[in-house]
C-alpha positions as CSV (number, residue, x, y, z in Angstrom):
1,X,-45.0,-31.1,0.8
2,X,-45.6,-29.6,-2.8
3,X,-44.3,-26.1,-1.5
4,X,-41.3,-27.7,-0.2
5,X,-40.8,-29.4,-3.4
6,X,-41.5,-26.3,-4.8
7,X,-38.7,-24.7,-2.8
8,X,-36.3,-27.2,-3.4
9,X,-36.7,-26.9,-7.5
10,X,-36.3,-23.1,-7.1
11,X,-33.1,-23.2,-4.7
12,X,-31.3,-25.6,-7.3
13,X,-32.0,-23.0,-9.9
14,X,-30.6,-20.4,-7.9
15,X,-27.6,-22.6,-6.9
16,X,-27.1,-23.6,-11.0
17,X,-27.4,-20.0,-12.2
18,X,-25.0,-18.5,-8.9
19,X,-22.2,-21.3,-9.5
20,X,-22.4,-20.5,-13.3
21,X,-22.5,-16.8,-12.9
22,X,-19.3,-17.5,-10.2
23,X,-17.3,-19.9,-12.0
24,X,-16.9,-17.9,-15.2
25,X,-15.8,-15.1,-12.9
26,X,-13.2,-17.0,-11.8
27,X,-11.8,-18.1,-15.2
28,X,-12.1,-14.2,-16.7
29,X,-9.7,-13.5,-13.1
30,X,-7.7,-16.5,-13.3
31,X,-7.4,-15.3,-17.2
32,X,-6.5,-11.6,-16.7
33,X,-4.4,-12.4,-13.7
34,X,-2.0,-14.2,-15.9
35,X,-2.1,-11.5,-18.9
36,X,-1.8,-8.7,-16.2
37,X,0.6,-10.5,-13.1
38,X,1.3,-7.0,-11.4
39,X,-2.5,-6.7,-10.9
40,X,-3.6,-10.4,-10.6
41,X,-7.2,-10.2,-8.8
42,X,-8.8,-7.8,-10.7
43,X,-12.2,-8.4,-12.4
44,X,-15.0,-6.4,-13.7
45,X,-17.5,-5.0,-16.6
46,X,-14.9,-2.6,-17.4
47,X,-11.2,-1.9,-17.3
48,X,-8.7,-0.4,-14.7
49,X,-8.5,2.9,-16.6
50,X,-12.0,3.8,-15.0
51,X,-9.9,3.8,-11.7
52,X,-7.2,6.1,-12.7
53,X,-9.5,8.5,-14.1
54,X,-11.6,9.3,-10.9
55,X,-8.1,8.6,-8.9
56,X,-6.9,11.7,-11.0
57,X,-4.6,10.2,-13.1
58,X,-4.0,11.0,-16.9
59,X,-5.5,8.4,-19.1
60,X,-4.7,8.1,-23.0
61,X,-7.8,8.5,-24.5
62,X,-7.9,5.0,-26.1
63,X,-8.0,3.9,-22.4
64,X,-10.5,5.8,-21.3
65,X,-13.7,4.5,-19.8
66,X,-17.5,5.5,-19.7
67,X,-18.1,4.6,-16.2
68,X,-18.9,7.8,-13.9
69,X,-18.5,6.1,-9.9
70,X,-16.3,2.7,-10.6
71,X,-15.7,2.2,-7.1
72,X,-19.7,2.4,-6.8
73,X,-19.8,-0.4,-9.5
74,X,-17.5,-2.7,-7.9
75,X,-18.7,-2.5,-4.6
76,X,-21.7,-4.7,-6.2
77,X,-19.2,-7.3,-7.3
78,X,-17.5,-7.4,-3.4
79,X,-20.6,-7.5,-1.7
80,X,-22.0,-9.8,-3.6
81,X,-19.4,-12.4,-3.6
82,X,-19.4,-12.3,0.2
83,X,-23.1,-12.7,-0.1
84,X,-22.4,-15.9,-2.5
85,X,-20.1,-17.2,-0.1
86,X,-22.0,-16.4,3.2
87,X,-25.5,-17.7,2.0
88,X,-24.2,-20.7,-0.1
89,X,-22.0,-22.4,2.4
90,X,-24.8,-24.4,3.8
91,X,-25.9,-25.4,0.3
92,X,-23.2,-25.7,-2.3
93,X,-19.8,-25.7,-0.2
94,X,-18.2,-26.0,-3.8
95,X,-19.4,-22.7,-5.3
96,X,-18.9,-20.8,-2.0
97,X,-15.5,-21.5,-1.5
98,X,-15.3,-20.3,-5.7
99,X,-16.8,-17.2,-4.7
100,X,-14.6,-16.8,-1.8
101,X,-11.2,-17.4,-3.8
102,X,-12.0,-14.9,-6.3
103,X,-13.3,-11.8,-3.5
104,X,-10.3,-12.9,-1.8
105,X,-8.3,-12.0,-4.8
106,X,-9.7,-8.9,-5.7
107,X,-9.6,-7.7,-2.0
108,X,-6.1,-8.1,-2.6
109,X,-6.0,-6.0,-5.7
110,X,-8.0,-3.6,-4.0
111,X,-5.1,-2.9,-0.9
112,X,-2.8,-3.2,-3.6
113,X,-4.8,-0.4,-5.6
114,X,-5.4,2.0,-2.8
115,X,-1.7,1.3,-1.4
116,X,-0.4,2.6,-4.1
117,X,-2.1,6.2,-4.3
118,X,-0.4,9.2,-4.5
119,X,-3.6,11.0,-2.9
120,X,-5.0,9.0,-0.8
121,X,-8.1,11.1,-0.3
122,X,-9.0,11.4,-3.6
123,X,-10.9,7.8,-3.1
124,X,-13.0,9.7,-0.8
125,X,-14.3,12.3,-2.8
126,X,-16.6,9.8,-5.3
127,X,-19.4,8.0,-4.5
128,X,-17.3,5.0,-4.3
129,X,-20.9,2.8,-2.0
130,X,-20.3,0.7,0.9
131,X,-16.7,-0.4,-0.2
132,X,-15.7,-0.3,3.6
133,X,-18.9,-2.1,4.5
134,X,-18.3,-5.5,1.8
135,X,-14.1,-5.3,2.6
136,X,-14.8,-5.2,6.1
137,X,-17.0,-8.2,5.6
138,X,-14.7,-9.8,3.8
139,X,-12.1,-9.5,6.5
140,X,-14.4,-10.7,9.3
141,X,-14.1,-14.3,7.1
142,X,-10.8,-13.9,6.0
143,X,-9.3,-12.5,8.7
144,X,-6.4,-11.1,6.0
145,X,-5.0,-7.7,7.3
146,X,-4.9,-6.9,3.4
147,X,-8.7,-7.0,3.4
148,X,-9.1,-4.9,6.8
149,X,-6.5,-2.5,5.6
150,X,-7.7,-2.3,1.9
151,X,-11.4,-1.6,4.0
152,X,-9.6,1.1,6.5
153,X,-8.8,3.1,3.0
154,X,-12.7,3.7,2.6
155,X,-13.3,4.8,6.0
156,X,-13.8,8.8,6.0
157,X,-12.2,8.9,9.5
158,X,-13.2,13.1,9.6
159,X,-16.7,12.6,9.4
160,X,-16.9,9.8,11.7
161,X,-15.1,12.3,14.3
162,X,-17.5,14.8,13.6
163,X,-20.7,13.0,14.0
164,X,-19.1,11.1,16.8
165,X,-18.4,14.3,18.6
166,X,-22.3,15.1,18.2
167,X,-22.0,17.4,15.0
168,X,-24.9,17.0,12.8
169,X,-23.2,17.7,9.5
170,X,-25.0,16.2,7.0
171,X,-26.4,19.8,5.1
172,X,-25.2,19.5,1.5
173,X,-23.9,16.3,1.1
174,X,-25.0,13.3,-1.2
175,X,-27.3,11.3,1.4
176,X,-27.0,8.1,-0.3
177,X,-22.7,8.6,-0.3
178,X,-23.5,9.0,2.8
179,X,-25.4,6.2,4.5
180,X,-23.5,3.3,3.2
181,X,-19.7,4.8,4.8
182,X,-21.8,4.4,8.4
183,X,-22.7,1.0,7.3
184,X,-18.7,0.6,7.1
185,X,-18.4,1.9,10.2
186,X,-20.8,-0.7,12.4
187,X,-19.0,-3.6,10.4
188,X,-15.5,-2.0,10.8
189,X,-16.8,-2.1,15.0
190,X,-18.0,-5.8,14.5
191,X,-14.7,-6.5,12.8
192,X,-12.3,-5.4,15.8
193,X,-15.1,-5.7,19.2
194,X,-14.0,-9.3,20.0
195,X,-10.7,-9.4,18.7
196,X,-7.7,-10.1,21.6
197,X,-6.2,-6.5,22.1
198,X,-2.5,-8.3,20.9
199,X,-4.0,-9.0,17.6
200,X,-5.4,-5.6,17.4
201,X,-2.0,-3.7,17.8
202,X,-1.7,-4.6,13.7
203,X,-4.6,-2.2,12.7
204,X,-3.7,1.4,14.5
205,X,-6.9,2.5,13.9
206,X,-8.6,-0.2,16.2
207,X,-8.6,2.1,19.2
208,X,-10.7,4.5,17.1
209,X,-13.8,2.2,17.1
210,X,-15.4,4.1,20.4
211,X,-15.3,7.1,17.8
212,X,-16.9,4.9,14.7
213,X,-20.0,3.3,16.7
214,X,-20.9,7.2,18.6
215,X,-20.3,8.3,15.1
216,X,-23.1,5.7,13.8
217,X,-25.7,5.8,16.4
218,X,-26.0,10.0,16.1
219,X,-26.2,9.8,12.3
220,X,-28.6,7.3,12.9
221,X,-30.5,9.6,15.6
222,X,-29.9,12.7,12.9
223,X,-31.0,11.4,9.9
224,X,-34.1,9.8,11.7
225,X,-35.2,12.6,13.7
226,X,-34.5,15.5,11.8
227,X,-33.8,14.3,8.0
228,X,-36.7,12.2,7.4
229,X,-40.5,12.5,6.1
230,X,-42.8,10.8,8.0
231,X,-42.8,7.9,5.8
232,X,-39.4,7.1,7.2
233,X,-37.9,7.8,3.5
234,X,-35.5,10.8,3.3
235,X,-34.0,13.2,1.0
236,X,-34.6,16.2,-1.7
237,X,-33.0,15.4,-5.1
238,X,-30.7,12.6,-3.6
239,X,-29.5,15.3,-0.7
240,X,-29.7,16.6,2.7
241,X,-30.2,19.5,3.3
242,X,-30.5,21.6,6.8
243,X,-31.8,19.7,9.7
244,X,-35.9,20.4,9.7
245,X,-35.8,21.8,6.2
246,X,-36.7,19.0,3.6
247,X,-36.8,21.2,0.9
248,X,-34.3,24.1,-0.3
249,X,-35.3,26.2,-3.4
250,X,-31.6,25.8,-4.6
251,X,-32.8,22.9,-6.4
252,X,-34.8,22.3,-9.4
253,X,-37.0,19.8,-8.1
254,X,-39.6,19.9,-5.4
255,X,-41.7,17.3,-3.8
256,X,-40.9,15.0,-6.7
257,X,-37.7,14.1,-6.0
258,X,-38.0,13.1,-2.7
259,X,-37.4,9.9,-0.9
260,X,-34.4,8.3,-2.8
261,X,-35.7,4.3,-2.8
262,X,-32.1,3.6,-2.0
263,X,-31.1,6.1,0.7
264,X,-34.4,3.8,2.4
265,X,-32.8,0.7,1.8
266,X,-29.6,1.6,3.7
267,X,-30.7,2.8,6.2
268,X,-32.9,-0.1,6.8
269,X,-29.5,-2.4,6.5
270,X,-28.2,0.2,9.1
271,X,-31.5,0.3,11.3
272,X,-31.3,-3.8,11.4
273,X,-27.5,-4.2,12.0
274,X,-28.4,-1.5,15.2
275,X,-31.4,-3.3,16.6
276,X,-29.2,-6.5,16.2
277,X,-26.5,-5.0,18.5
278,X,-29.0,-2.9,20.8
279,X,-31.7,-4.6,21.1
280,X,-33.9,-1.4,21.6
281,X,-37.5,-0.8,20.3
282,X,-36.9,2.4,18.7
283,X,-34.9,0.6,16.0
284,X,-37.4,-2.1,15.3
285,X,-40.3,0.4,15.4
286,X,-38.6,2.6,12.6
287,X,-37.9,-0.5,10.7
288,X,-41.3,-1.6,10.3
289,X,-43.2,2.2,9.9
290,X,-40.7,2.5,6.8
291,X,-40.3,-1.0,5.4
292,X,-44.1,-0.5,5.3
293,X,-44.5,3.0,3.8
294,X,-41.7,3.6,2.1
295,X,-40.4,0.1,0.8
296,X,-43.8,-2.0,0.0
297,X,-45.0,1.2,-1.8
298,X,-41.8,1.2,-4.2
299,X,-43.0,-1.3,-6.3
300,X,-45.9,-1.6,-8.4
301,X,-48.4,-4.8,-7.1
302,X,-49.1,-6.0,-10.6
303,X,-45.6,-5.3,-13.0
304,X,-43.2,-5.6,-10.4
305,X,-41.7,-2.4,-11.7
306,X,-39.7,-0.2,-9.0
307,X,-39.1,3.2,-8.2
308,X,-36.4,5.6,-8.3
309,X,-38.4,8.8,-5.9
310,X,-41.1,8.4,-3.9
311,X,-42.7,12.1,-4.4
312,X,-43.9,13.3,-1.1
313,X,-45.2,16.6,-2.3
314,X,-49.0,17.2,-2.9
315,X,-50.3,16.4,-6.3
316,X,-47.4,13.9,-7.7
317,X,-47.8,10.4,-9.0
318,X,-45.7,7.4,-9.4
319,X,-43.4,7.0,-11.6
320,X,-42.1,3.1,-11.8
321,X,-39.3,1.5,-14.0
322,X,-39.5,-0.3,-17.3
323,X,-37.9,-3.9,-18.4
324,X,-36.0,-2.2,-21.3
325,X,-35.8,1.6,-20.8
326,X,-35.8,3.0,-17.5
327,X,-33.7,1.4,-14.8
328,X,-32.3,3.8,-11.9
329,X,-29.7,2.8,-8.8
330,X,-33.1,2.3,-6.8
331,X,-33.7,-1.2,-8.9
């Protein structure tokens, strides 16, 4: 009884801090929204002009922000107001429906946003994280074509071809860029599988989800099988590189830089969403060889203190966070 107690006194924390935390959101939107009308929804740490720089727009320099990957940023903010919504539902219907208004709203900004692009594929070329993956949440609640279609602008339709068609293609790029547009994917599949084929004449690319859940399963099968240390972690200064070679001389850093804690924690989200649709023990058995050597060891037992590499080369040690002057993506 005392631990339940105990749980109930930490869950109404939680809910008092979330449906602070959300409401304020919702007054700094609702206040914008009427300063700014033509883009009502937005919200965020930091102002539009971070979007117009990386879109390849000129900014005045006054306007100009210090934010390197915005779309990175604010895929936080999307996912986790479809988090807020999803988990809090059962326990504060109030602050969910909060959270939903205002992701509702800025997934409208966001089709809005992407609508209006002159060069469309300029979105793709930033790490812009699992903007396809949170929208394409969104729309599975929503079911608003401005959310699906807002998502569809995030999917990077030539690489899902490519790894779809068996092409392992993966040499070069940014691994965790990477890993998060295949979590899109699966959720863009989960999004269309079970809707009537009438209702699916709206989106075009529907048909293409054959293409998306190939194009999941063999980056899954690559990255696993020949992109990975045995830990399960993967990566060489945040890239991959050839398929066997976990190590290319072109780069500075050796067998420190290994492991990127959150190219681990992706592909965990992927491996799970996979064994949830498959069923098959290949899945579940990666899972729990890497949630245990390459997850668990992350953070230190007694500070709590996480890690940003996890060096797999011989004679390395740790190297953990601090509270106050090292904080990496990985936290």
């Amino acid at each position: 009884m005392a631990e339940s107690m105990a749980t109930d006194a930490e869950r109404c924390v939680y809910l008092k801090r979330v449906a602070a935390c959300v409401n304020e959101l919702r007054a700094i939107q609702l206040c914008y929204g009427q300063l700014h009308p033509d883009n009502y929804g937005y919200v965020c740490a930091f102002g539009e002009a971070a979007f117009d720089q990386v879109e390849g727009k000129v900014v005045a320099l006054k306007k100009q922000e210090n934010v390197l990957v915005p779309w990175y940023n604010l895929h936080k903010l999307v996912a986790g107001l479809v988090d807020s919504y999803t988990v809090l539902l059962q326990w504060n219907p109030e602050t969910a429906a909060v959270a939903l208004a205002i992701v509702s709203d800025l997934g409208k900004y966001i089709f809005q946003r992407t609508q209006r692009l002159t060069q469309p594929k300029k979105l793709l070329e930033g790490e812009y994280g699992g903007m396809n993956d949170a929208l394409y949440r969104l729309f599975q609640v929503t079911n608003n074509p401005h959310h699906a279609a807002a998502a569809h602008a995030f999917d990077e339709v030539r690489l899902f071809q490519k790894l779809a068609a068996g092409v392992d293609c993966l040499a070069g790029h940014h691994a965790n860029t990477m890993i998060p547009k295949l979590l899109g994917a699966l959720q863009a599949v989960r999004s269309f599988e079970e809707m009537p084929e009438a209702q699916q004449e709206r989106y075009p690319w529907a048909a293409m989800m054959p293409d998306y859940l190939a194009a999941v399963e063999n980056f899954w099968a690559f990255v696993v099988n020949h992109h990975s240390y045995a830990t399960g972690g993967n990566s060489q200064s945040e890239h991959f590189h050839e398929a066997g070679e976990l190590y290319h001389d072109a780069f500075e850093c050796a067998g420190d830089c290994t492991c990127e804690t959150c190219n681990t924690h992706n592909l965990l989200k992927l491996t799970r969403l996979l064994w949830e649709r498959m069923k098959e023990a290949h899945y579940a058995d990666f899972y729990e060889r890497t949630y245990i050597n390459a997850i668990l060891p992350s953070q230190h037992p007694e500070t709590g203190m996480l890690m940003y590499f996890q060096p797999m080369g011989m004679g390395y040690n740790k190297v953990f966070s601090q509270p106050f002057t090292d904080f990496w993506c990985c936290m």
